[in-house]
VEXTORNU-402813 format. One line per 3 residues: for each residue z, x, y of C-alpha. Coordinates in nm, 3 decimals. Layout:
<nodes>
Z,X,Y  ...
</nodes>
This chain:
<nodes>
10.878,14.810,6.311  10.976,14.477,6.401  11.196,14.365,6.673
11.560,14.374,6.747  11.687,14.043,6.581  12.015,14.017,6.818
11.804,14.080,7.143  11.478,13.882,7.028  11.698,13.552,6.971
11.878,13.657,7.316  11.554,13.603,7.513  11.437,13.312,7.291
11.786,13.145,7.373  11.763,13.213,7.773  11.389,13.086,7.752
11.508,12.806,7.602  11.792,12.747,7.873  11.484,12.725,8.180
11.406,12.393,7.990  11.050,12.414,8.130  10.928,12.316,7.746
11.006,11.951,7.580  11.126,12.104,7.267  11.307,12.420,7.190
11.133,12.733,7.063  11.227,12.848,6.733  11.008,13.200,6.750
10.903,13.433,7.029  10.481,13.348,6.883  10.535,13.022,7.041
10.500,13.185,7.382  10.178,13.301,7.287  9.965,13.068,7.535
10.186,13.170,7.803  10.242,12.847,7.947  10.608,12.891,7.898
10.610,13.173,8.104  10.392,12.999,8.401  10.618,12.697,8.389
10.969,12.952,8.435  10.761,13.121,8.745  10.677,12.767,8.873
11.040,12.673,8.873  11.198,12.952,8.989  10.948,12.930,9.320
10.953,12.551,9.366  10.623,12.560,9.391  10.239,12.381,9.224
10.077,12.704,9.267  10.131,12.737,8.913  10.019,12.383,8.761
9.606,12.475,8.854  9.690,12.801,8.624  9.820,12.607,8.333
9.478,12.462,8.294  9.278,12.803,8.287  9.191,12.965,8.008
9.412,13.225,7.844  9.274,13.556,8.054  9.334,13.390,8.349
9.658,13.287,8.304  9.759,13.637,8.157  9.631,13.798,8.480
9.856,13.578,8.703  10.157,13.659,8.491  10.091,14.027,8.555
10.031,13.992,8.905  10.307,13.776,8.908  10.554,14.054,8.776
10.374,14.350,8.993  10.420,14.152,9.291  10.776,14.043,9.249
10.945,14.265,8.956  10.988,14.575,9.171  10.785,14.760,8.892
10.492,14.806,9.061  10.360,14.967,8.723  10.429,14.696,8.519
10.099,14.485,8.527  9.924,14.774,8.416  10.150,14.973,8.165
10.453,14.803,8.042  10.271,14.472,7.977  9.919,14.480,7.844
9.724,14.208,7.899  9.495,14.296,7.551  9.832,14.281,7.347
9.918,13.959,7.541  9.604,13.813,7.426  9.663,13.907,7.079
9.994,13.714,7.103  10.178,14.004,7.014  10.544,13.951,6.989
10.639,14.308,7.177  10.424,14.222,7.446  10.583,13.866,7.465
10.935,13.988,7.464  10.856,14.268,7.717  10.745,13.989,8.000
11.082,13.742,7.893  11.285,14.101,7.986  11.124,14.102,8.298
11.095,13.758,8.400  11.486,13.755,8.272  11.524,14.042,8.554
11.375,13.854,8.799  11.578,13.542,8.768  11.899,13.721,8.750
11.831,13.883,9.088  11.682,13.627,9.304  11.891,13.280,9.198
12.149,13.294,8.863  12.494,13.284,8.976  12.758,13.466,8.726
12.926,13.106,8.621  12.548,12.986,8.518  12.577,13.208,8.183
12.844,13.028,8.071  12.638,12.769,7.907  12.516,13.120,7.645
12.789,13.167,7.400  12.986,13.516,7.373  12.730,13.687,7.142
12.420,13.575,7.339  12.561,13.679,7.683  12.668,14.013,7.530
12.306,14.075,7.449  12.172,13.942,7.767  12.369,14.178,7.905
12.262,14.481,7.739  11.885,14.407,7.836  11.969,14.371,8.204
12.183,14.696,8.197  11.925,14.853,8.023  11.649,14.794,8.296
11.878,14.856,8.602  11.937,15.188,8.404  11.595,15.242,8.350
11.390,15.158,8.627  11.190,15.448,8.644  11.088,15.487,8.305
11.077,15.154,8.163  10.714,15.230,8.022  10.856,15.485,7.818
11.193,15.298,7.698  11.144,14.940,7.687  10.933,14.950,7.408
11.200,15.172,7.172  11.474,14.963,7.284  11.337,14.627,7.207
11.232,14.761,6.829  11.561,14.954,6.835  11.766,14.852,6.512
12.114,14.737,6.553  12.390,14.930,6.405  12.645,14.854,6.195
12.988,14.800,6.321  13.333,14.796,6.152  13.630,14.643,6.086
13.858,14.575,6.413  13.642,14.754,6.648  13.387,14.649,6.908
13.006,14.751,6.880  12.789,14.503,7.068  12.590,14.718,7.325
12.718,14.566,7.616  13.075,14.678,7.567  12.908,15.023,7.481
12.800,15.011,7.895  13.115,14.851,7.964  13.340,15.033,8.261
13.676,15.150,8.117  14.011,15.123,8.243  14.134,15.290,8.482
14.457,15.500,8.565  14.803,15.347,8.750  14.844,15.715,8.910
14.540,15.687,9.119  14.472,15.301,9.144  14.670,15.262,9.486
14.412,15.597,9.673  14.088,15.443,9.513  14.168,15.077,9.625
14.139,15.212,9.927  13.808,15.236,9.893  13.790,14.876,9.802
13.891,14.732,10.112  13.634,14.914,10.287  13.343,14.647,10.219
13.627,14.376,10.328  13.594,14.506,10.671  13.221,14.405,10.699
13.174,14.082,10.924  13.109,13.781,10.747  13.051,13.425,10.808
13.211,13.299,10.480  13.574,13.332,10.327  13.652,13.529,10.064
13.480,13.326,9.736  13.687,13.280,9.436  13.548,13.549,9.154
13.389,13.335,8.866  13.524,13.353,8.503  13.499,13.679,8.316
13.173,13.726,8.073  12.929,13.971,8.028  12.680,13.821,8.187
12.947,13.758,8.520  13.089,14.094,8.490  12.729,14.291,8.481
12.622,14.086,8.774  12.958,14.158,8.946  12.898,14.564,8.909
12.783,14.763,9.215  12.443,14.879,9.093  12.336,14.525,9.005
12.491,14.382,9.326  12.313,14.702,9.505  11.964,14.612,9.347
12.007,14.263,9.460  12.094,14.326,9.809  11.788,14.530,9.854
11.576,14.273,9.686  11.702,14.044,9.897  11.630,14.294,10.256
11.298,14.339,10.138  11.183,13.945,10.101  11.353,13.922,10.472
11.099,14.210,10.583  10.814,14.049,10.406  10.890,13.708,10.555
10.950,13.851,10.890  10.581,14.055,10.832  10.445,13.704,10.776
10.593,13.580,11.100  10.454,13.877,11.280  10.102,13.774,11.180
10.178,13.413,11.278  10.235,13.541,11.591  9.935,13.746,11.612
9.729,13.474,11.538  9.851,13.207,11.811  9.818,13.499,12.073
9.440,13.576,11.966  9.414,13.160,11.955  9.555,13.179,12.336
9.316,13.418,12.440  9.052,13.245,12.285  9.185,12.946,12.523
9.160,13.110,12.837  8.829,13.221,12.724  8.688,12.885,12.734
8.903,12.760,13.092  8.719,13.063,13.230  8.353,12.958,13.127
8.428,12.629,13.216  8.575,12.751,13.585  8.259,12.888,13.610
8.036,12.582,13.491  8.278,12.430,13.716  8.172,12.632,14.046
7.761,12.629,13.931  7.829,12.234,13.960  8.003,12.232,14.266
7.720,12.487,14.453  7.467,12.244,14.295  7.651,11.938,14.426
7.632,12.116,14.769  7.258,12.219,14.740  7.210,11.853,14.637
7.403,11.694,14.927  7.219,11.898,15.172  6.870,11.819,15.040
6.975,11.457,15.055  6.903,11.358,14.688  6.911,11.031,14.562
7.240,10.806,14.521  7.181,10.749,14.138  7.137,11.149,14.116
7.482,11.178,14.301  7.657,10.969,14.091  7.535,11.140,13.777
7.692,11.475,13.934  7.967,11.321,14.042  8.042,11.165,13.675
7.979,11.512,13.501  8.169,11.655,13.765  8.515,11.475,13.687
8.423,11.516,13.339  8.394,11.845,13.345  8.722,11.880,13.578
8.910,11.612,13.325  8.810,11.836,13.028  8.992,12.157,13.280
9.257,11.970,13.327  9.316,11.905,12.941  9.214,12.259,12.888
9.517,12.385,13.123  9.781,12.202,12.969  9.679,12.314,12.605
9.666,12.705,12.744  10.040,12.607,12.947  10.189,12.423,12.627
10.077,12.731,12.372  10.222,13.004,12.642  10.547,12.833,12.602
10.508,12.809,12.222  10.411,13.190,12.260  10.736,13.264,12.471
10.965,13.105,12.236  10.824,13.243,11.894  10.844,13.584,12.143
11.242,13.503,12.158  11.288,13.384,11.846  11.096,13.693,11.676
11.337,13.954,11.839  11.655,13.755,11.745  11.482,13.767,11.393
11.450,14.132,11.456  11.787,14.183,11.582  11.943,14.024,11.294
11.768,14.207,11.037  11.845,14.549,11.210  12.191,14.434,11.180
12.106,14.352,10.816  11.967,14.685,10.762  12.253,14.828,10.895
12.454,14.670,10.684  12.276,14.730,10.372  12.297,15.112,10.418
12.674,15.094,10.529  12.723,14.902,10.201  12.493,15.137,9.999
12.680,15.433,10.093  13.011,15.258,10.017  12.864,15.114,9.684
12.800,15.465,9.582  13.139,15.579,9.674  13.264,15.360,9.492
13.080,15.382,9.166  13.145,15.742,9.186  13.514,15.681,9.212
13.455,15.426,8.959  13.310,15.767,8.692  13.579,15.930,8.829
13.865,15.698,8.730  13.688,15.592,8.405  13.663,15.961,8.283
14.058,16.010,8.366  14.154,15.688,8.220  13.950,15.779,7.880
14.145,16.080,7.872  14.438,15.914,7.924  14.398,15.644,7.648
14.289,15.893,7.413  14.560,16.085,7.495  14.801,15.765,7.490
14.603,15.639,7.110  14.724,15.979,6.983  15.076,15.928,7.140
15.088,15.584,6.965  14.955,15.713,6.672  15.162,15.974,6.617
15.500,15.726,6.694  15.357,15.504,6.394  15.338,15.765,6.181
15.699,15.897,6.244  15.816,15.533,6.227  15.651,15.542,5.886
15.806,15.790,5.797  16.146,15.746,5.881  16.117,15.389,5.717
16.027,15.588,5.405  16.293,15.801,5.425  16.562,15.486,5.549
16.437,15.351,5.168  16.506,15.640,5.013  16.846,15.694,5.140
16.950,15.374,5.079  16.859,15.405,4.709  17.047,15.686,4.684
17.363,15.513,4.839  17.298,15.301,4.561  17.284,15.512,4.304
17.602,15.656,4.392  17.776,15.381,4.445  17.716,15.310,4.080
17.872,15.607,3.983  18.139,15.584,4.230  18.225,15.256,4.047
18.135,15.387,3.719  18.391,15.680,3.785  18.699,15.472,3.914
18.665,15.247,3.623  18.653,15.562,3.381  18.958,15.717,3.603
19.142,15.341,3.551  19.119,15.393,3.175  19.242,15.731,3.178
19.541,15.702,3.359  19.702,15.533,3.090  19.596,15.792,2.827
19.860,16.036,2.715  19.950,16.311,2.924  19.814,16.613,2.772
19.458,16.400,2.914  19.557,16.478,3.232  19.384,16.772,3.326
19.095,16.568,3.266  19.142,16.352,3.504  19.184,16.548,3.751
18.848,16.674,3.671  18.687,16.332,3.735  18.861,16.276,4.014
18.715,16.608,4.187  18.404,16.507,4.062  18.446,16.137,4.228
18.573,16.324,4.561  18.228,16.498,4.585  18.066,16.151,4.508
18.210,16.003,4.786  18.132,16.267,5.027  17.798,16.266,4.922
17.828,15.920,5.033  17.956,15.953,5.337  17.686,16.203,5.416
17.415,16.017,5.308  17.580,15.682,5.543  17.556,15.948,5.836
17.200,16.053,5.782  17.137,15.639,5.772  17.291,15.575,6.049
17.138,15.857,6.197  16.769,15.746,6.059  16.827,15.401,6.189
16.872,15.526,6.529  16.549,15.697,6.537  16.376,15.412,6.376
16.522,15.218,6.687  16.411,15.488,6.927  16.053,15.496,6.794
16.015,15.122,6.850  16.136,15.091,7.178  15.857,15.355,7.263
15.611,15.202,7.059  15.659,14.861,7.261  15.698,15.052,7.598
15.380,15.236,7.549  15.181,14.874,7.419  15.343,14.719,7.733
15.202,14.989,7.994  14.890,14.965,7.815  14.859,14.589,7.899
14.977,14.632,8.229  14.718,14.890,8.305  14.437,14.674,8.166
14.566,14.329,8.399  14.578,14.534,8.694  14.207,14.692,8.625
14.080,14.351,8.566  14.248,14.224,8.885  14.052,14.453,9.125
13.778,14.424,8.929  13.797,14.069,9.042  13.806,14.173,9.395
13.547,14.384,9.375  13.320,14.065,9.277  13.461,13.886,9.570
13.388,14.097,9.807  13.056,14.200,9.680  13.000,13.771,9.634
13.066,13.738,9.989  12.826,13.985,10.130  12.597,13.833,9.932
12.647,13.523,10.076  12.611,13.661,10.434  12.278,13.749,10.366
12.175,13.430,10.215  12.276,13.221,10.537  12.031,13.487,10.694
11.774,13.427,10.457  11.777,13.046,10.499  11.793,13.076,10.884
11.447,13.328,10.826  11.330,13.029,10.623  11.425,12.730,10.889
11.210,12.995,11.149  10.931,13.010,10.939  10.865,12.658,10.856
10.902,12.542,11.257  10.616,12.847,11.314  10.377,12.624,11.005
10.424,12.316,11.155  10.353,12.456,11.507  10.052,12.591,11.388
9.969,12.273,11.186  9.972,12.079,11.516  9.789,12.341,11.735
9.507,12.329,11.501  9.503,11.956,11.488
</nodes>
């Protein structure tokens, strides 16, 4: 079975957008050398790691793709199972796709900001969309599902409705009744402490509003807590090091104190066996040597326990701040769940409530039908007997000036004219009547299309908040992140210059 057309162009199309190749790739067997993919990891870590592995042979680079994606990927099964490295070598076009999805993943949680999709059009996004729902939904058995979904056909949709799979995963609407109780719940995360203002929410898409929903923002944040544990691990071991390299130091000042004091009970035994002046001096000279080298020795141990003392302060701020993180990230988790559960909550009530409210509306349409029908078919009657109302007085005209033994026949028309006209006058009623209810059945038709749109601008509205706020925590924890980063880097060059 071959691949998903819709989703296979998708990936080609956000490949495409790293611009990491000179010329646009037309077909997914382009990325079969894997460079593509080595050049996308080099630029989303800055770094030339990556350049000595674009000129190793095929294997090689394969295996640093998959380490690449168990390190970082949060699949820690994926190097082994969901990506084979014997299919990758074939250049099969599954196995390519499978490492765009997850490289895809990747960048979408550590650096693409919701109003960088907006260079994809509608259709791509959509798709893009889909994929990333479809691994935050299945996390835990991608090995099983990736596969299916990526040869999964797409199926057909019609007229005037919506089938693309991200609005299948969209969140629904939810319900005026209960909006004002589960905003509530809303301004709970605004009472976090931040460092930032309240961000503007970037434009609606797909792309903005998956990265905008709590289980993506969720997944992110605890990306994010877990590179600030690894980085402050990596400090830790810094620190580790520079205390075994100041032991090491006061090693040495201690042999040399004690070369020191053999010299000194030499000089003595010397002086008092009354040695030669040349032999003196040679002691002497070693002596302040040896005494000069001390000296140097001292300051080095002096200058790395002060180094020691402030990494010592500056590792339990770092602590401090990422207990507060921590404590954060669980506070927010909890809330996050709360949320998406009011979220199901509110989506289930509001699908009842539009199905309910589609009946309603479908139901007024059909009356309104039918009373237009039956508005068209009264007024052709009023027609009709109108005619006949004419035909008759022009009839009863004539015979008035008949003879008068033609008389009684007259009368007879007229009687039959007097039932005409109250026929009419019935029928004008039951028009009037009609054209009431037609009336009626609008109004509610446009009343229940205007709540309708109401209800949909105030869902989007929070929606919008909920971005905000969720943007803004996000935020927080990148100033951390940086400041982690600053730390880091003064520790490197530190340890540059004490191993100089």
């Amino acid at each position: 079975m071959s691949l998903h057309g819709a989703r296979a162009a998708a990936l080609l199309a956000w490949v495409n957008s790293t611009k990491v190749c000179p010329d646009p790739l037309n077909d997914l067997s382009q990325l079969q050398d894997c460079s593509v993919f080595i050049r996308i990891i080099q630029k989303i870590h800055r770094s030339k790691e990556e350049e000595s592995v674009l000129e190793q042979p095929l294997p090689e680079r394969i295996s640093f793709i998959r380490g690449f994606l168990q390190k970082h990927c949060r699949h820690k099964l994926a190097a082994e199972n969901v990506v084979s490295a014997q299919k990758l070598l074939d250049g099969e076009e599954l196995a390519l796709a499978k490492v765009a999805v997850l490289l895809l993943y990747h960048t979408s949680m550590s650096c693409k900001s919701p109003g960088d999709w907006n260079e994809f059009d509608y259709k791509t996004q959509v798709e893009l969309a889909s994929i990333l729902k479809f691994v935050l939904d299945n996390e835990e058995s991608l090995n099983e599902n990736l596969e299916p979904f990526l040869l999964r056909k797409a199926l057909p949709s019609s007229s005037g409705t919506s089938s693309s799979s991200f609005e299948e995963h969209s969140p629904p609407l939810s319900l005026p009744h209960k909006r004002e109780v589960r905003f509530l719940e809303l301004q709970k995360i605004a009472s976090f402490p931040s460092t930032n203002n309240m961000l503007p929410s970037p434009p609606s898409s797909p792309m903005g509003d998956i990265m905008q929903t709590p289980q993506f923002q969720l997944r992110r944040l605890k990306k994010q807590l877990a590179f600030e544990r690894e980085n402050r691990d990596g400090l830790e071991v810094e620190l580790a090091e520079n205390r075994k390299l100041i032991i090491e130091k006061e090693a040495q000042i201690t042999m040399m104190q004690q070369r020191i004091d053999r010299l000194a009970k030499l000089n003595e035994k010397q002086a008092a066996d009354q040695l030669e002046p040349k032999e003196m001096e040679e002691l002497r000279e070693k002596n302040e040597s040896l005494v000069g080298r001390l000296h140097e020795a001292f300051r080095q141990c002096q200058d790395l326990k002060t180094e020691k003392a402030q990494m010592d302060r500056k590792i339990n701020q770092l602590s401090e701040e990422n207990g507060d993180l921590s404590f954060k990230l669980r506070e927010i988790a909890s809330h996050m769940v709360q949320l998406q559960e009011a979220l199901n909550e509110l989506s289930e009530e509001h699908n009842s409530a539009l199905t309910q409210s589609q009946e309603k509306q479908g139901q007024l349409e059909n009356e309104l039908h039918a009373a237009l029908q039956d508005k068209k078919s009264l007024e052709e009657k009023i027609e009709i007997l109108q005619g006949k109302i004419s035909l008759l007085e022009d009839q009863l005209a004539k015979l008035e000036e008949c003879s008068a033994q033609e008389k009684g026949e007259v009368m007879g028309d007229v009687l039959k004219l007097e039932e005409l006209k109250q026929e009419l006058s019935s029928l004008a009623a039951k028009g009037a009547e009609l054209q009431a209810t037609i009336l009626r059945l609008e109004e509610e038709k446009q009343l229940q299309e205007a709540a309708l749109q109401s209800e949909r601008g105030r869902f989007e509205e929070e929606k919008q908040q909920l971005g905000s706020l969720v943007t803004s925590l996000q935020s927080s924890l990148s100033e951390s992140h940086q400041a982690q980063e600053r730390l880091k880097q003064d520790l490197q060059a530190r340890d540059a210059e004490g191993q100089a």
